[in-house]
N, C-alpha and C positions, 0 to 999 in steps of 0.2 A: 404707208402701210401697203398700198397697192404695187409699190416699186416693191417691197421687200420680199409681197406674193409672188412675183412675176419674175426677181431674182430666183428665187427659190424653185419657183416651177422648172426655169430655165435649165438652172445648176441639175437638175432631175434629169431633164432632157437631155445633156449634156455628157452626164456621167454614166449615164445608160447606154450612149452612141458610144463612151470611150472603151464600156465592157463589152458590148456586140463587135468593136472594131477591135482590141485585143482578142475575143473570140472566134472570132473568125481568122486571125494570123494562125491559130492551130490547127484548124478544120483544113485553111488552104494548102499552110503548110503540111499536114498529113497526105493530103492526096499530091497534092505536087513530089513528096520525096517518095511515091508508091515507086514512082517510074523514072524522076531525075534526082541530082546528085543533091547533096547537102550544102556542099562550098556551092553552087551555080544558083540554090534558093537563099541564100544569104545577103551575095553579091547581088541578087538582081532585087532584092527586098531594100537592101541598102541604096543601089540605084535608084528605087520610088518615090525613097525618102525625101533624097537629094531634086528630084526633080520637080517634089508636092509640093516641098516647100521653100523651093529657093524663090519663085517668082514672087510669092508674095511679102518675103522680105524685102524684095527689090522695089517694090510698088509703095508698101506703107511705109517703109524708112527713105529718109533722103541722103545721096551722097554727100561728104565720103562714106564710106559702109563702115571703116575700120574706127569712125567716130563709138561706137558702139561695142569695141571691142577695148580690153586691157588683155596686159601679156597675161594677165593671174585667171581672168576669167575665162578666155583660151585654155590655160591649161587644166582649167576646174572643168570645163564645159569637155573638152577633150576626155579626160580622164574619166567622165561620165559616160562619154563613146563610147572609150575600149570596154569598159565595165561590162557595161550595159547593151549597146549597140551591134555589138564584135564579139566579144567572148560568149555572151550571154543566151547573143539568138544561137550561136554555132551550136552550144552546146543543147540548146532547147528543141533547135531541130531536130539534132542526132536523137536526142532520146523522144521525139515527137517518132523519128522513123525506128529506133529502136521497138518500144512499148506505145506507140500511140496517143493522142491527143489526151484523150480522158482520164491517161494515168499520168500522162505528164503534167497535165495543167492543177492538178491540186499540190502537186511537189514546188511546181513552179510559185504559187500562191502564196511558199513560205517563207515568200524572200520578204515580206515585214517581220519575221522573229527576227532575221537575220540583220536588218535596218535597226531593230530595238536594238541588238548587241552592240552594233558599230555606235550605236547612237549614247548607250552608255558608255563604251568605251573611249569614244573619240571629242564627241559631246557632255559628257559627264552628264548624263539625262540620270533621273533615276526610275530602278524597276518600281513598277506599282503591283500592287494584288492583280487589277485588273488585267496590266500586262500579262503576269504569271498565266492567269487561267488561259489566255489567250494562247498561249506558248505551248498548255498542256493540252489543249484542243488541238492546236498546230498540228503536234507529234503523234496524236491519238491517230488523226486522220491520215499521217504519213504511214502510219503501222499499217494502217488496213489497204492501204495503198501498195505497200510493200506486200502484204499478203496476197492480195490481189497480180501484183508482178508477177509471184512466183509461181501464181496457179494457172496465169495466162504463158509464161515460158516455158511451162513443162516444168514434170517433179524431176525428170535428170537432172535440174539447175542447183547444187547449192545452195546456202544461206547466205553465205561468202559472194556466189556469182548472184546473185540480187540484189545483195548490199550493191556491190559492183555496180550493177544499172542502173541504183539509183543515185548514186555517188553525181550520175552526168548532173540532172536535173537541179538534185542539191548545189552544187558549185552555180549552174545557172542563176538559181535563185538566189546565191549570195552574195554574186555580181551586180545582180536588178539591186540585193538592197542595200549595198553599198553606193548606188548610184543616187540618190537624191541627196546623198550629203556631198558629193560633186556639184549638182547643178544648185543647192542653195548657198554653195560656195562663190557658184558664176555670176548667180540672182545677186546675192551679194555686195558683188564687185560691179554691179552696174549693167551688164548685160539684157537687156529684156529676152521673154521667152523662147520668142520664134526663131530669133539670130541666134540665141544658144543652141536650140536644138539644130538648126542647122550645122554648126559646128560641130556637134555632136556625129551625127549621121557624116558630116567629112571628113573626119579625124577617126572613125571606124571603120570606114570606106578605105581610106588608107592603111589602116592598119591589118583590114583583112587582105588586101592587095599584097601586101609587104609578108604577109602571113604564108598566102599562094606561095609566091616566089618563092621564100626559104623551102618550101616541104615540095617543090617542084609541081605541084596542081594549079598553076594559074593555065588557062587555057581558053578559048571562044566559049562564050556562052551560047547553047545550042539554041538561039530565039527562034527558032521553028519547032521543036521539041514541044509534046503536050504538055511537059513539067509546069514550064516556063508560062504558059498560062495562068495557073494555079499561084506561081511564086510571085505575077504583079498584082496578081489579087492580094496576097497575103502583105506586100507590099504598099498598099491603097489601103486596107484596110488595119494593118499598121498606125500607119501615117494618121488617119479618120481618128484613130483611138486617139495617138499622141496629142495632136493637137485639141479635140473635145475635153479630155481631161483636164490639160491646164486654165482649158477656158473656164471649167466647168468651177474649178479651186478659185477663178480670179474673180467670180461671180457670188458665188454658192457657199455656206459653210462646211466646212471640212465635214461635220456631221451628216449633213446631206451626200455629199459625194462620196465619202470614202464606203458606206455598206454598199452602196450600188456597182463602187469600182471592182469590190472582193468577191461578186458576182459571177465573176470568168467562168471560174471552174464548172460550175453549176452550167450556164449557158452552153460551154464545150460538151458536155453530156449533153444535154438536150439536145442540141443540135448535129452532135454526132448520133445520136437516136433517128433522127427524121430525114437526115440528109448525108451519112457518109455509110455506104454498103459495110455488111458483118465481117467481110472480108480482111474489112482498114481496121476497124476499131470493136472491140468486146465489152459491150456496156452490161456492167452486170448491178444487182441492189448496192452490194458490198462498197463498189465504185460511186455509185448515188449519194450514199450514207457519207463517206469519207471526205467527199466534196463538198455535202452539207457543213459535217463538222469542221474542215480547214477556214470555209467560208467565214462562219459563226465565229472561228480562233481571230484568222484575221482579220475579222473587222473589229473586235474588242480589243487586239493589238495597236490598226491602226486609230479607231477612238481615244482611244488613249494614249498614245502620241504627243 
């Protein structure tokens, strides 16, 4: 009974680190893309990943490394990169520098409807009531968020060029949630966590590398540039997230960890309140409220799961 307390504490502790350390990738990311580029906060976020966590693969697993790996669970773990790792921050950034941390981070949030869909679709899961409410929270909260877009870009903006800006974010988030049915594909095939993710963060690294090249923007990243400071923060603290959450699932019941994970959006307001100037970000009630209710959606999404 005393392990199961001290499980459970843990898993808290955990899943708290993994929403402060996904919270803070937006906060850093925001200020970092004030004044550097979008592709140079990616690449060097992907750099931290690759640097956090490759030693300690190398320390707890013993050679050969490739004992640990299949071609299937490569390609599952990989496929969760590009998803996830690659497409997902690109596009989270751009609309982090487009509209901001506070409005992005509740869009970003509703990549568990989008994990439900794949999951019926691909997994034959089926919808419940609870999902449903969850879904209809989701979409409530994106309204007001979109309302919210449109009052913070100015009325010359369309309904149409709103839609538009939120179009980034959405796609984002339906990379993230198509990405856990990749890595429970890897988990699957044998792979343990740390080695997947690491795959993950090198096969995204690659793939934005490959990305530069075709669109001609590969170029020295400016490591003396103020961005670049902000982008290894959001890159550490990334990584912090990545890794606490799984530990916190390997520990912890899903119960426990997943309301605390749905948390983000909530935390990114907050701490865009105390700590990023009015300049960066426009925290208003409307934004508050919407954040609450995405939260409340997805965590009844992810409980029910």
């Amino acid at each position: 009974m005393v392990l199961e307390v001290s499980d459970s504490l843990l898993g808290v502790l955990l899943a708290s680190v993994a929403a402060a350390g996904f919270a803070g990738q937006f906060l850093f990311a925001r200020l970092g893309t004030e004044t550097g580029e979008v592709t140079d906060g990616v690449l060097v976020v992907l750099g931290c990943n690759i640097a956090l966590l490759t030693p300690p693969v190398l320390v707890l697993y013993s050679p050969p490394y490739v004992d640990l790996f299949t071609p299937y669970s490569v390609a599952s773990f990989g496929a969760a990169g590009l998803a996830g790792m690659f497409v997902a921050r690109l596009l989270t950034f751009k609309s982090i520098q487009e509209i901001g941390a506070n409005l992005t981070s509740p869009v970003i949030a509703s990549n568990v409807f989008f994990a439900t869909v794949f999951a019926v679709v691909f997994l034959e899961e089926r919808l419940t009531a609870v999902h449903f409410a969850g879904i209809v929270l989701i979409v409530a909260g994106i309204a007001v968020v979109s309302w919210e877009t449109a009052a913070a870009t100015g009325p010359e903006q369309s309904i149409r060029e709103t839609g538009a800006t939120l179009v980034v974010p959405l796609v984002a988030a339906a990379c993230i949630g198509i990405e856990p049915i990749f890595i429970s594909m890897g988990l699957a095939a044998g792979t343990p966590t740390l080695p997947g993710i690491v795959v993950m963060a090198g096969v995204a690294t690659i793939g934005f590398v490959g990305y530069l090249r075709l669109t001609d923007s590969l170029r020295r990243i400016p490591i003396r540039a103020a961005s670049t400071g902000w982008f290894v923060a959001g890159g550490v603290s990334t990584t912090v997230g990545f890794v606490a959450y799984f530990a916190a699932l390997e520990i912890a019941p899903v119960v426990v960890v997943m309301p605390l994970l749905q948390l983000t959006p909530l935390l990114v307001v907050v701490l865009s309140v105390l700590f990023l100037p009015r300049r960066l970000e426009r925290v208003t009630w409307p934004v508050v409220v919407a954040a609450l209710v995405v939260v409340v959606g997805a965590t009844l999404v992810s409980l029910s799961g």
